[in-house]
C-alpha positions as CSV (number, residue, x, y, z in Angstrom):
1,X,176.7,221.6,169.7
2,X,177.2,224.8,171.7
3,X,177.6,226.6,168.7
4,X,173.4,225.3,167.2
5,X,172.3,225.6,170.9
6,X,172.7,229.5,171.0
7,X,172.3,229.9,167.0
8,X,168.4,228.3,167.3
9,X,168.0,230.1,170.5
10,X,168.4,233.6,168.9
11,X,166.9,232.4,165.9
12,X,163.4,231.8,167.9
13,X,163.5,234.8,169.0
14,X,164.6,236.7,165.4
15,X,161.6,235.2,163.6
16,X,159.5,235.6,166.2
17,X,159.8,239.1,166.3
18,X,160.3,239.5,162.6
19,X,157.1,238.0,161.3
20,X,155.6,239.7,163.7
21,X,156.8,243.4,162.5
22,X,156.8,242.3,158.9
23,X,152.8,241.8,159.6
24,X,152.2,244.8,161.3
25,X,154.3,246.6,158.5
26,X,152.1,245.3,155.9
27,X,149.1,245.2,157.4
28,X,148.9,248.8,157.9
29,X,150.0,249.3,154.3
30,X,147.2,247.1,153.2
31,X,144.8,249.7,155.3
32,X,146.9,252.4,153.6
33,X,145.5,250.8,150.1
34,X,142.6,249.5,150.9
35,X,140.3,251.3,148.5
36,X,142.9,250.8,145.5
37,X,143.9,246.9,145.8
38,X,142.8,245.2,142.5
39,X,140.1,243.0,143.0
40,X,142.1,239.9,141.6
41,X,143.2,237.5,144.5
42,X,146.3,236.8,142.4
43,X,147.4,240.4,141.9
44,X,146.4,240.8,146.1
45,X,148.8,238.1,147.1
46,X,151.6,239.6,144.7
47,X,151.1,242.9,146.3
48,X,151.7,241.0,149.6
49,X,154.4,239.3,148.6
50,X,156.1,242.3,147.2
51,X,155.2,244.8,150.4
52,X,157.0,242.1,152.3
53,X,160.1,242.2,150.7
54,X,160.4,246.2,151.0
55,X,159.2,245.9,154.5
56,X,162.4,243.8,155.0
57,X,164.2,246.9,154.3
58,X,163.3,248.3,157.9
59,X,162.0,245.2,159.8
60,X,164.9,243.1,159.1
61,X,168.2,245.0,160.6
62,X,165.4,246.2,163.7
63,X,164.4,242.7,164.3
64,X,168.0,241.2,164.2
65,X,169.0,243.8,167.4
66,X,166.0,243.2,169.2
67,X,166.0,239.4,169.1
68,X,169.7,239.8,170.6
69,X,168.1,241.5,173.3
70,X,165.2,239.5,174.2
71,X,167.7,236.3,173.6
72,X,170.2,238.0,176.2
73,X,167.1,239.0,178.8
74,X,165.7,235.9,178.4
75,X,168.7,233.6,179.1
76,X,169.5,235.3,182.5
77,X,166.5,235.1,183.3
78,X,166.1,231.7,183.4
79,X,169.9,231.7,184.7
80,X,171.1,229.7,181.1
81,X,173.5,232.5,180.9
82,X,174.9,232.3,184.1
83,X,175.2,228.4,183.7
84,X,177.1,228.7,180.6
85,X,179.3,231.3,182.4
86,X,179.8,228.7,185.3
87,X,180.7,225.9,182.8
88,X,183.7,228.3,181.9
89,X,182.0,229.7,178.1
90,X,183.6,233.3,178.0
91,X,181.2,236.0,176.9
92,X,182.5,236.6,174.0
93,X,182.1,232.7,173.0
94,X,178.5,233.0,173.9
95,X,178.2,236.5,171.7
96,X,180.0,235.0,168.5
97,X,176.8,232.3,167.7
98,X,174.2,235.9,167.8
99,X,177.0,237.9,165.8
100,X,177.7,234.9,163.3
101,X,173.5,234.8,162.8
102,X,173.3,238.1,162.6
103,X,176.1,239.1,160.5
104,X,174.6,236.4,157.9
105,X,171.4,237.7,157.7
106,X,172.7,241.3,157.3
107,X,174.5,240.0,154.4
108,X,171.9,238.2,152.5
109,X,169.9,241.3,152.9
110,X,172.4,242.8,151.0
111,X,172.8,240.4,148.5
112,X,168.9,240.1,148.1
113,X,169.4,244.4,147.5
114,X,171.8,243.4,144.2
115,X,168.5,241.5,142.4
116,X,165.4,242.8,141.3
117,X,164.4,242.8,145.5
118,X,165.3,246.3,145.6
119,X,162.1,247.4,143.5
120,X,159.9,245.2,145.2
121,X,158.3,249.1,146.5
122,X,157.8,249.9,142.8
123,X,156.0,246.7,141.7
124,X,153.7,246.5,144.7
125,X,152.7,250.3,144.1
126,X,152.1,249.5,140.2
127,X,149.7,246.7,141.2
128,X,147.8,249.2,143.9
129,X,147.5,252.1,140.7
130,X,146.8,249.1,138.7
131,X,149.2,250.7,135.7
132,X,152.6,250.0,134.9
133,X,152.7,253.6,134.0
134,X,153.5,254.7,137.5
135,X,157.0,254.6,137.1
136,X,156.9,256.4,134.3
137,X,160.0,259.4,134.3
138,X,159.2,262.8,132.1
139,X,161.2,265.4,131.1
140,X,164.7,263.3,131.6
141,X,167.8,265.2,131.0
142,X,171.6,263.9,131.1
143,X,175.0,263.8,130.2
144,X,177.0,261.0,128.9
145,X,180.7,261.4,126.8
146,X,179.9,264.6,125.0
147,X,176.5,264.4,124.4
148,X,173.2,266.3,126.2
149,X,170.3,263.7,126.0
150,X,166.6,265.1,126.9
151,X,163.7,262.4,127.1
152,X,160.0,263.5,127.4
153,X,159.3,260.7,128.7
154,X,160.3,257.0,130.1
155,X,158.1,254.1,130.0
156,X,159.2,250.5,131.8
157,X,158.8,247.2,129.7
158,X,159.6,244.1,131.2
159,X,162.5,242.2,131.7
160,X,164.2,244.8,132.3
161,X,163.4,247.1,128.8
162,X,162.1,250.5,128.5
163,X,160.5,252.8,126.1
164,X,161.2,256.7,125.7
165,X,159.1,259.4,123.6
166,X,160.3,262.8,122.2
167,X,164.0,262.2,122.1
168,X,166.5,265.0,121.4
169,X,170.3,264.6,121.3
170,X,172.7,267.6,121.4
171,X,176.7,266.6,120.6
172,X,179.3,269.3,121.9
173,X,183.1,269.4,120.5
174,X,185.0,271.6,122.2
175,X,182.1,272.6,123.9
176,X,181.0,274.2,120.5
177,X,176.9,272.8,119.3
178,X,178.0,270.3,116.1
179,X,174.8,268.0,115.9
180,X,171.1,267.8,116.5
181,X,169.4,264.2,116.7
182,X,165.9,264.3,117.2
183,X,163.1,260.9,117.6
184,X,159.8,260.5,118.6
185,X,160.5,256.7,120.2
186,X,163.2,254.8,121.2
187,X,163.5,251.3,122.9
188,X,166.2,249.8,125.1
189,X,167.3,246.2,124.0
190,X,170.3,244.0,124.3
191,X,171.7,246.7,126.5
192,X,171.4,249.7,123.9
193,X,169.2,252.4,122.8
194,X,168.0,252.2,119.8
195,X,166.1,255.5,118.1
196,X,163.9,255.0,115.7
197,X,163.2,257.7,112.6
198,X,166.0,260.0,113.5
199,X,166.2,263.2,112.1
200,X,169.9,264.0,112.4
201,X,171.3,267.9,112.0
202,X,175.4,268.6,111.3
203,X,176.4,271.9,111.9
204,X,179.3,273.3,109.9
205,X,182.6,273.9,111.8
206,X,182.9,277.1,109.9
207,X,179.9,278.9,109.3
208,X,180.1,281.7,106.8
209,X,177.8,283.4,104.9
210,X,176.2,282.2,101.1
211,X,177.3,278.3,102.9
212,X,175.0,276.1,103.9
213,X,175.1,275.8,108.0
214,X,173.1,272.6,108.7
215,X,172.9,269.4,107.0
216,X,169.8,267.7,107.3
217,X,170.2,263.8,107.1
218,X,167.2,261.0,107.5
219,X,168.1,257.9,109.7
220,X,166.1,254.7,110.0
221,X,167.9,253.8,113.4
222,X,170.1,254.8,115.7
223,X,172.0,253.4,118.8
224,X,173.4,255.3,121.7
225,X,174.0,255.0,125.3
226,X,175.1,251.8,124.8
227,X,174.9,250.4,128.5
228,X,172.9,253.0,130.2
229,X,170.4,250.7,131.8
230,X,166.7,252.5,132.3
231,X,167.2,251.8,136.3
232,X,170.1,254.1,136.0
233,X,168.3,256.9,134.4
234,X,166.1,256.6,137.7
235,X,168.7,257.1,139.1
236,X,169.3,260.2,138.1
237,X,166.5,261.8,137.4
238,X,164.9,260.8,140.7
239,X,165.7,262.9,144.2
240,X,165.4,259.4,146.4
241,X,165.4,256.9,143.8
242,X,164.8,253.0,144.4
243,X,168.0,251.1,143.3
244,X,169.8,248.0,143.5
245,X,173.3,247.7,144.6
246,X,174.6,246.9,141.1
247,X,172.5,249.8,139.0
248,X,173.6,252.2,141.6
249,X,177.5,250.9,141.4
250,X,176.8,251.2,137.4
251,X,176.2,254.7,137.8
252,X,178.5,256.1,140.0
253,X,181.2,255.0,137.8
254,X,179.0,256.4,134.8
255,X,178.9,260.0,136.8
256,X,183.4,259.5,137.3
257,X,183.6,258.8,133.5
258,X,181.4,261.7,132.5
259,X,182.4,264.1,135.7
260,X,179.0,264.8,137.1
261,X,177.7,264.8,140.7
262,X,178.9,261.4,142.7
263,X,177.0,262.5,145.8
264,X,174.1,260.6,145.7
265,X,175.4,257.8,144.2
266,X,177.9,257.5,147.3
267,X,175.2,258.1,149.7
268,X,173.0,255.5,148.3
269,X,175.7,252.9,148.5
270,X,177.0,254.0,151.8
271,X,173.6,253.3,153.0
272,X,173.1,249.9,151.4
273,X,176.5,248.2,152.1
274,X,177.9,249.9,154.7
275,X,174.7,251.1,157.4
276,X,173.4,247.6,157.9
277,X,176.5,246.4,159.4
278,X,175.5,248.7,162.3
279,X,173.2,245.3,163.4
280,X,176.3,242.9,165.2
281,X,178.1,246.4,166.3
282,X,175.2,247.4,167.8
283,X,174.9,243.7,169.5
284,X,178.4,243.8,170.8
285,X,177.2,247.2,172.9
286,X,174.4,245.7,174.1
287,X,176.1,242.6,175.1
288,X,178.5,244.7,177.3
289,X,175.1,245.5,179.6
290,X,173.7,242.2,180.2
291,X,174.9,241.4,183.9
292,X,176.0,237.7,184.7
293,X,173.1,237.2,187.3
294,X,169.8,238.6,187.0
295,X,170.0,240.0,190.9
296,X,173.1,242.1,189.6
297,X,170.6,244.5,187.7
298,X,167.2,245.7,187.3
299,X,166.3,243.5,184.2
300,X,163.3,246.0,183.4
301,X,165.6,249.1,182.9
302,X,168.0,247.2,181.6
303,X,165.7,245.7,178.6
304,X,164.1,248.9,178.5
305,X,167.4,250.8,178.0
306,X,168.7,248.5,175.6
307,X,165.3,247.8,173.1
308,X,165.7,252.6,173.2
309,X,169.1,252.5,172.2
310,X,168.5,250.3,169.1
311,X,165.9,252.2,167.9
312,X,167.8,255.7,168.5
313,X,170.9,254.1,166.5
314,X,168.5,252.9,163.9
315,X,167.0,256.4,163.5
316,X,170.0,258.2,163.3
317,X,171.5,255.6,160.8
318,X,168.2,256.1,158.8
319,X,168.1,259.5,159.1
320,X,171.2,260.9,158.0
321,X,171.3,258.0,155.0
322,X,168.1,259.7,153.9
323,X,169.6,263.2,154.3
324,X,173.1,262.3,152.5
325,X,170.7,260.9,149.4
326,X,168.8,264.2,149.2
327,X,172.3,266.2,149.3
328,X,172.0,268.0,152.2
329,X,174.8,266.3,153.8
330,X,177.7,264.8,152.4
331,X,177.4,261.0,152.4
332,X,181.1,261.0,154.4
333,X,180.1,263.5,156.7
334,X,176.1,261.8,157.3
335,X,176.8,258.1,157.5
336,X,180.4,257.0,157.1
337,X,181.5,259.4,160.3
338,X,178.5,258.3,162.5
339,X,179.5,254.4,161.2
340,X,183.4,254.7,162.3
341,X,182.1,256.6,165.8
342,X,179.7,253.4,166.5
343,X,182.5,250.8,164.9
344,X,185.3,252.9,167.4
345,X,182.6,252.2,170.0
346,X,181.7,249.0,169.8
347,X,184.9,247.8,169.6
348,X,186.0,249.5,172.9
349,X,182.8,247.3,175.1
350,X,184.0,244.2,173.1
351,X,187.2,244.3,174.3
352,X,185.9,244.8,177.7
353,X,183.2,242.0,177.5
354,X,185.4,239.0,179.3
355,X,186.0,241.2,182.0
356,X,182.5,242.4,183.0
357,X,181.1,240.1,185.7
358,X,178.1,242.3,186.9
């Protein structure tokens, strides 16, 4: 009973305060758009539905601090707080209802990031451009086992297929050219690339003169990077690329096995996973300020302080996330460092919260 009391309380306040920044947050992108929104009410309310979801992205963890605040401000003011302090409810019993709450929401929001949620920004823009070409990647190049791959350029399909033009393949032994492969298309299906009309060059391992050095061959079909999902050649070729939790795991292991650049991959997970679990630390601070009586302190300042530091954490949280993801810091340095100081913080006022009385 005590436990639903505070849960709905906070809850009241969450939603209120979320719908009401979800709105504003799509609101002004449908101002943003105005002159490009299709004029098909179907393909309007998708691009609603979709701007939504991304907005979730910044309105949700906001929303989930600032509720605790106005929950906390609220209850002493109407002296709830103090009563349930007076009926002998610890602190820390009335603080575990908002944490529980919050701590679930945090982690559906990081579920919803391991679906097809995460490139709810994507779809919404390719209904205001009216194309599906918008997220079209040109002039791709990587590395995967011993082969260079350069694609012109990458067009999405649905369900989760793509289609590449002007394909060439360069295989390295011993970090010595052996052979060419060069397509004009290729499609990925059932988890595979498959190349279509492949012209396929062999270079001799000892080239000497009077001896043929190439051997031309004609392929119907080829397969290759088996596994390499389009989403995770985003995710390479793109400076700030739009991922889910699972493409992005998919290809930090793929940069380990073929020893390329882990930095943004880290930094991209860091700040998916980890950064949103600055939402109930940040609640356990703010819980340390709230006064047992409302005459104790000057509520005003108080919420004022409170509602500032939220959005400062926030900032700095979303700041240097964005900064590790464009390589200019190191994802340990940018957000796991700044993470462990807040965690090292919060955990200090939570073992003090029973003991404050003012």
């Amino acid at each position: 009973m005590f436990f639903r009391f505070i849960s709905l309380h906070y809850l009241k306040y969450f939603f209120i305060i979320f719908l009401a920044l979800e709105m504003f947050f799509v609101a002004i992108d449908t101002l943003k758009y105005v002159d490009d929104l299709p004029d098909s009410a179907n393909l309007f309310i998708l691009f609603l539905f979709y701007d939504s979801v991304y907005a979730m992205s910044y309105t949700l963890p906001i929303s989930l601090v600032l509720s605790s605040i106005m929950f906390f401000i609220t209850f002493l003011k109407t002296n709830q707080l103090t009563a349930l302090l007076a009926l002998g409810y610890s602190r820390l019993q009335i603080l575990k209802p908002v944490v529980f709450v919050a701590s679930f929401f945090t982690c559906l929001h990081i579920g919803l990031n391991c679906t097809s949620f995460a490139y709810a920004q994507e779809s919404a823009e390719s209904i205001v451009n009216n194309q599906a070409v918008l997220n079209t990647r040109q002039d791709v190049l990587l590395k995967f086992d011993n082969k260079y791959i350069f694609m012109g350029k990458i067009y999405p399909l649905e369900n989760g297929g793509a289609k590449a033009e002007h394909i060439k393949i360069f295989e390295l032994e011993n970090r010595a050219l052996r052979s060419y492969y060069e397509a004009k298309t290729a499609v990925f299906a059932n988890d595979v690339w498959r190349l279509s009309e492949v012209a396929y060059l062999l270079i001799g391992e000892e080239l000497e003169l009077g001896k043929s050095a190439l051997t031309k061959t004609e392929l119907t079909q080829l397969e290759v990077l088996k596994g390499f999902r389009p989403k995770v050649l985003d995710t390479f070729s793109q400076d700030k690329p739009t991922v889910s939790v699972l493409d992005a795991i998919d290809t930090l292991f793929i940069s380990f096995e073929q020893g390329t650049n882990t930095t943004k991959m880290r930094a991209i997970l860091y700040a998916l996973v980890i950064v949103p679990f600055f939402v109930p630390l940040s609640i356990f601070i703010i819980a340390a300020f709230i006064p047992s009586l409302a005459r104790y302190g000057n509520l005003a300042l108080i919420s004022f302080a409170c509602v500032v530091g939220a959005l400062v954490i926030w900032g700095l949280f979303f700041s240097f996330s964005e900064l590790s993801i464009s390589g200019i810091l190191q994802p340990e340095i940018g957000v796991l460092t700044p993470f462990i100081i807040l965690f090292g913080v919060s955990m200090y006022f939570l073992r003090k919260i029973n003991t404050k009385f003012i």
